[in-house]
C-alpha positions in Angstrom: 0.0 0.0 0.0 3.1 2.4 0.2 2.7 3.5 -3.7 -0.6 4.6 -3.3 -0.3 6.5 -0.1 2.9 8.1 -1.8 1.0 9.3 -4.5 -1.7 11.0 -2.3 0.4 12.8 -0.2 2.8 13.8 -2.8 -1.1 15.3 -4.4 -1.8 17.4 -1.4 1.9 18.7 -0.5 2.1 19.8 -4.2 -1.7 21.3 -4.8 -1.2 23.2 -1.1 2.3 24.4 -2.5 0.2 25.8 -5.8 -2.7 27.2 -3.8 -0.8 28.9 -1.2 3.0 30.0 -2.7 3.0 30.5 -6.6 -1.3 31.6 -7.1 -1.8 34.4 -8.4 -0.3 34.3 -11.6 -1.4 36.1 -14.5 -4.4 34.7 -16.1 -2.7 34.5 -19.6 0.1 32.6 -18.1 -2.7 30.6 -16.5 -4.6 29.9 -20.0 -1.8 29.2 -21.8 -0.3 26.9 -19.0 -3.9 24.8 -19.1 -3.8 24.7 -22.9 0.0 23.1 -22.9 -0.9 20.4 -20.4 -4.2 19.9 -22.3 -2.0 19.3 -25.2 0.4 17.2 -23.4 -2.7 15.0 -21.6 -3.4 14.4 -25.1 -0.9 13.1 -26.5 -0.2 11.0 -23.6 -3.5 9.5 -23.2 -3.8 9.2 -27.6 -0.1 7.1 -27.2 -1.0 4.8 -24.2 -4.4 3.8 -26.3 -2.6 2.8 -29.6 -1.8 -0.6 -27.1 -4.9 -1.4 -27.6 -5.4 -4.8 -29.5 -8.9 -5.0 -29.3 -10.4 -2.3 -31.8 -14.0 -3.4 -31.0 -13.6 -4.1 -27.4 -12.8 -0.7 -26.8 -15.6 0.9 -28.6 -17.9 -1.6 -26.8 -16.4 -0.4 -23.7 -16.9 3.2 -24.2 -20.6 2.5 -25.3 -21.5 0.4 -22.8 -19.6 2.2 -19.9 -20.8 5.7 -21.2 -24.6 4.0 -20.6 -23.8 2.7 -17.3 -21.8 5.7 -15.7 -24.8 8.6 -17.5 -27.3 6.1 -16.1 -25.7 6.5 -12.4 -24.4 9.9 -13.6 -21.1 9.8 -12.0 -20.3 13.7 -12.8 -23.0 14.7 -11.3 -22.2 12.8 -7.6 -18.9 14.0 -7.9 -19.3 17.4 -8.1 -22.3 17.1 -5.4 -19.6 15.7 -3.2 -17.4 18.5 -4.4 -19.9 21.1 -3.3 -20.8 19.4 -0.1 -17.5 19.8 1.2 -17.0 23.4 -0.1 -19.9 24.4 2.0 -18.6 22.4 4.7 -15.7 23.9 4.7 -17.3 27.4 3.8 -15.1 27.6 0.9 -17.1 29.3 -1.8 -15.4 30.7 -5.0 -16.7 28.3 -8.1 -13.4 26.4 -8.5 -13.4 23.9 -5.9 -15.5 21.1 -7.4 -14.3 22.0 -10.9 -10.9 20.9 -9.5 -11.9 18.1 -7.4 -13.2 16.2 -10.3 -10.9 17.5 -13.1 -8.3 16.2 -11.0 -9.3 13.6 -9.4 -10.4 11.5 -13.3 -7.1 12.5 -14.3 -4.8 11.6 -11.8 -7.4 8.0 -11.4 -7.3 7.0 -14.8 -4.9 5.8 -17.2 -2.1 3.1 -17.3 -0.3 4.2 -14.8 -2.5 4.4 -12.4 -4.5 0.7 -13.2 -0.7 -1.0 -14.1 0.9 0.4 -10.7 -1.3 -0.2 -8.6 -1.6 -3.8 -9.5 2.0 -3.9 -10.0 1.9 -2.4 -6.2 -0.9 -4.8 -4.9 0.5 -8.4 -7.2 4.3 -8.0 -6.5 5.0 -5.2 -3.5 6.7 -3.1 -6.5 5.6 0.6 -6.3 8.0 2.4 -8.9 5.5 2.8 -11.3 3.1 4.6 -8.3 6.5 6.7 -7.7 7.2 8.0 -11.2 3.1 8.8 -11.6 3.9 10.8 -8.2 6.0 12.8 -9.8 3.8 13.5 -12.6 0.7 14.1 -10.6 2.4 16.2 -8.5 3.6 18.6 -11.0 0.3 18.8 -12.3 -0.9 19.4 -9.0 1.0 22.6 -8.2 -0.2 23.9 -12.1 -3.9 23.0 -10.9 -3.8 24.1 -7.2 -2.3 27.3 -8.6 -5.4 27.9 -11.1 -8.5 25.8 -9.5 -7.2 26.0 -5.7 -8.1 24.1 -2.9 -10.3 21.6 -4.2 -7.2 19.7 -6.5 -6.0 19.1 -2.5 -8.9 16.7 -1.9 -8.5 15.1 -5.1 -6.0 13.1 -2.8 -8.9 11.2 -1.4 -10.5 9.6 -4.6 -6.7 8.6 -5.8 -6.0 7.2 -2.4 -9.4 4.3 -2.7 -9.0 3.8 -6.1 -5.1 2.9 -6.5 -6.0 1.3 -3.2 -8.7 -1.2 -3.9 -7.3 -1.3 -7.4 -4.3 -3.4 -5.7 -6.0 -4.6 -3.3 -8.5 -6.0 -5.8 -5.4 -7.6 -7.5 -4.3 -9.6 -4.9 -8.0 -11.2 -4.5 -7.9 -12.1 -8.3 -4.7 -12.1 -9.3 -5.4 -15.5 -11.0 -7.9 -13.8 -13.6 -5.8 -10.9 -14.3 -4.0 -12.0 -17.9 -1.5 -9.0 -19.6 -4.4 -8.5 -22.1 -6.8 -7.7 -19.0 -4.2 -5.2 -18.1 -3.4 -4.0 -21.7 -7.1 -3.1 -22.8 -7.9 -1.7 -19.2 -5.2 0.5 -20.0 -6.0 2.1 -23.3 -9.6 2.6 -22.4 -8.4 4.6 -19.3 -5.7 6.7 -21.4 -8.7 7.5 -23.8 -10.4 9.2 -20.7 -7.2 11.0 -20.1 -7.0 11.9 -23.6 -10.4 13.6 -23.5 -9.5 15.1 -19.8 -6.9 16.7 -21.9 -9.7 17.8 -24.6 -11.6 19.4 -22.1 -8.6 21.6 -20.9 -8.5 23.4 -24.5 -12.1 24.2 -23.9 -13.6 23.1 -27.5 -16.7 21.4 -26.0 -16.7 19.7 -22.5 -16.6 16.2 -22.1 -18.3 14.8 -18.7 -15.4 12.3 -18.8 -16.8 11.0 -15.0 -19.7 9.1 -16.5 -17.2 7.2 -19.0 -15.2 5.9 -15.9 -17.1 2.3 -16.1 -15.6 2.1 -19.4 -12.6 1.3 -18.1 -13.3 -1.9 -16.3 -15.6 -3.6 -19.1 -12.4 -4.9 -21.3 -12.2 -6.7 -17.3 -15.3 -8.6 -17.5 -15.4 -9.2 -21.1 -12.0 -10.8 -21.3 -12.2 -12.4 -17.7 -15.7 -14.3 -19.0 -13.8 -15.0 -22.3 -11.0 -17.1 -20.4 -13.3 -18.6 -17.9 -15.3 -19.9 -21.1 -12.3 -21.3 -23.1 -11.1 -22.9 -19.9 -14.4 -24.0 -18.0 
């Protein structure tokens, strides 16, 4: 469990560091900042999804999983959460849900987070967690600096989901093949791909409600081994 508490806390020391030392900034610095890591999250989520062997799973995954989280509507109890602890904490500026959310699909999703926190959970290994430490912070100290506090809390999602992600892989380690893994993957670096779409501010994706998506390639190809091998 040492990867994922890593990674929260290296989340909140960074977004405090943002909110509290360098905000302020200019707002063009601010927009053009967003628009480069939207660019980036792009290309980063685009590259991790060309692993993807499985053309047709993935679009099934997307379809189905866009039905399943709009059904629940995901978004919408997130940012509910988001504003209950704003008032709670009688923080009131706009922002804070915005950046809970944002922040907490983008740091959630993905290879790296899926890949290390098994790797974390199967074999006690935690580099993978380190390295996406490094990258969350960073982005963490951009988003703390634009959205404020509520990036900070994003620490609390990441934390249960890299959690029960490896702690989920030690329960059923024995139906977790490397295609599992591999087509997990590239559905969840499609949702980072469209995080990063939503940062240039074309048309906003409520990437939440996709989140399912990214655990149907799971059930699909863990039925499909179960009945080739009954």
């Amino acid at each position: 469990m040492l990867g994922p508490v890593v990674n929260a806390i290296t989340i909140v020391v960074c977004a405090l560091a943002g909110c509290f030392l360098i905000r302020g900034i200019p707002e063009r610095f601010e927009e053009i900042i967003k628009k480069a890591i939207g660019l980036s999250i792009m290309y980063v989520g685009i590259r991790g999804a060309m692993d993807n062997q499985r053309v047709l799973l993935l679009i099934m995954s997307m379809v189905i999983g866009a039905v399943i989280g709009e059904f629940i509507n995901i978004d919408r109890l997130m940012n509910r959460f988001g504003d209950w602890t704003e008032r709670k904490l009688n923080m009131r500026g706009g922002t804070f849900s915005k950046g809970f959310v944002t922040a907490s699909i983008l740091f959630c999703t993905g290879s790296m987070a899926i890949v290390g926190s098994m790797q974390s959970g199967l074999q006690g290994n935690h580099e993978t967690l380190f390295a996406k430490s490094i990258l969350d912070g960073s982005i963490s100290l951009v988003f703390g600096a634009s959205m404020g506090i509520g990036v900070v809390f994003s620490a609390i999602p990441v934390l249960v989901y890299q959690a029960g992600i490896a702690l989920a892989s030690m329960a059923v380690k024995d139906f977790l093949s490397p295609d599992i893994i591999r087509e997990m993957s590239a559905v969840g670096n499609l949702l980072v791909a469209a995080i990063g779409f939503n940062f240039l501010g074309v048309k906003e994706i409520r990437v939440a409600n996709l989140i399912p998506a990214i655990f149907i390639p799971w059930v699909y190809l863990g039925l499909e081994i179960i009945l080739k091998n009954p």
